[in-house]
N, C-alpha and C positions, 0 to 999 in steps of 0.2 A: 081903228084908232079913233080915239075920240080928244075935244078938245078943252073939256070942263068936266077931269076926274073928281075934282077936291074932295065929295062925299065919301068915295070909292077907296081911295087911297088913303085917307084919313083912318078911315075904319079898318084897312087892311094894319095898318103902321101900330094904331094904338092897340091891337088883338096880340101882334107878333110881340110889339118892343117895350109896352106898358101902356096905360090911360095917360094921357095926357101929353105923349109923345110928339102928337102927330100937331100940335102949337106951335111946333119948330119948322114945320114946313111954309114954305112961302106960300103965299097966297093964291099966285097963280104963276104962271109957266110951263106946268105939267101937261104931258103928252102921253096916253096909256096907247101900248100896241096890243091887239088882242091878238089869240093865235083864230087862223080861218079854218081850221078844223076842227078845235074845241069852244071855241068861242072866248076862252079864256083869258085873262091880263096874262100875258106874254112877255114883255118889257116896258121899263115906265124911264121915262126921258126929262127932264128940268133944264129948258132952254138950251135943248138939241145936244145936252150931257149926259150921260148914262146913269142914272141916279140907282136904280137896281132892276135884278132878274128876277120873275116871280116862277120859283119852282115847281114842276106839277103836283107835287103835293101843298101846295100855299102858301111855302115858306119863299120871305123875299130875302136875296142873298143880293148885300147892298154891296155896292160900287164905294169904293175911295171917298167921291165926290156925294155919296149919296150919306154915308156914314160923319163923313164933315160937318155937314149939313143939319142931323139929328145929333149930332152930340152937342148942339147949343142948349139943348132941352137937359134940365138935371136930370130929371127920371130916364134918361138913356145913357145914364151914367151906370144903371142895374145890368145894362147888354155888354159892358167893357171891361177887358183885362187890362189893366196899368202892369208894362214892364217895368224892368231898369233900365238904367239907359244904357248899361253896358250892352246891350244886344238890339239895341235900336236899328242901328244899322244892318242888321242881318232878316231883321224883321220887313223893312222897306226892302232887301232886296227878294223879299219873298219866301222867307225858312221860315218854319214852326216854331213858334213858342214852347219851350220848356218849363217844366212843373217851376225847377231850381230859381228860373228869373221873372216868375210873377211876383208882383208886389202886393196887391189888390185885385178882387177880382168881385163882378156885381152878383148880388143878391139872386137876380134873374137869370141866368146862365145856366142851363142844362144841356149834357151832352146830346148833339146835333144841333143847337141850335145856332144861328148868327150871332156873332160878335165883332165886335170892333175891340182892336187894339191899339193901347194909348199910353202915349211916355209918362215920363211926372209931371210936364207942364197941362196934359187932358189933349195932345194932339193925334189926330188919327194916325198910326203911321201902317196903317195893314189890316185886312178884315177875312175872317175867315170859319171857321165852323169849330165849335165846344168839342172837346173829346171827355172831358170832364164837368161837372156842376163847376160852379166857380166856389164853393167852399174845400172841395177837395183840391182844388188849383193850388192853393196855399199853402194846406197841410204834406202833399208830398211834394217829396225832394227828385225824385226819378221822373222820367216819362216823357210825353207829350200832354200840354194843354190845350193847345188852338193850332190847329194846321191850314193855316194861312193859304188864303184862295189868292190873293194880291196884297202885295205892296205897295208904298207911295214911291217906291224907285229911290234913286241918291241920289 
């Protein structure tokens, strides 16, 4: 564990979620846990909160609190699906998004990758992994979009 990630994390953020992303992150706070077998960033913490997981293959799979946090930055507006509201609720209690109630979906979005999902007002309400590009999000009407890792609860 270390206690002055910022370079590390910054570069992790802006590779996965675009350039410029990683402006959104605070300053400081951040806590990286490494794993003692690989040495590896394992989990990254912001003021003893789970801000996200870093998967063994690189990819960080952000937390509720950790996706709140990057959607102040525009450009991680390209990592988010905008539902309707009609299924908001189902989304916080942790169900998949369906092709039918996306409204919007970012530029950036290729299946497996991290997403964040967001009402009409841009509020996180659930983050979870692509099963689609976010151009085909829109286009069909059948299916799964994003299969929701977590909700924000009701």
């Amino acid at each position: 564990m270390t206690e002055k990630p910022g370079r590390e994390l910054a570069l992790m953020t802006d590779y996965l979620f675009g350039r410029g992303v990683s402006r959104a992150l605070p300053p400081s706070g951040f806590r990286l846990f490494y794993s003692r077998r690989s040495g590896r960033v394992k989990l990254i913490h912001h003021e003893g909160k789970l801000f996200a997981t870093v998967k063994p293959n690189g990819a960080i799979a952000l937390s509720i609190y950790g996706a709140t946090i990057l959607s102040k930055s525009p450009r991680f507006k390209e990592n988010c699906v905008q539902i309707s509201d009609d299924v908001t609720q189902f989304v916080r209690g942790g169900r998949s998004v369906f092709n039918k109630f996306v409204v919007a979906a970012g530029r950036n979005i290729y299946p497996k990758s991290e997403v964040a999902v967001v009402d009409s007002r841009g509020r996180v309400v659930g983050v979870g992994m692509a099963v689609l590009n976010g151009r085909h999000m829109t286009q069909f009407k059948t299916g799964v979009a994003v299969k929701v890792r977590a909700g924000l609860g009701k």
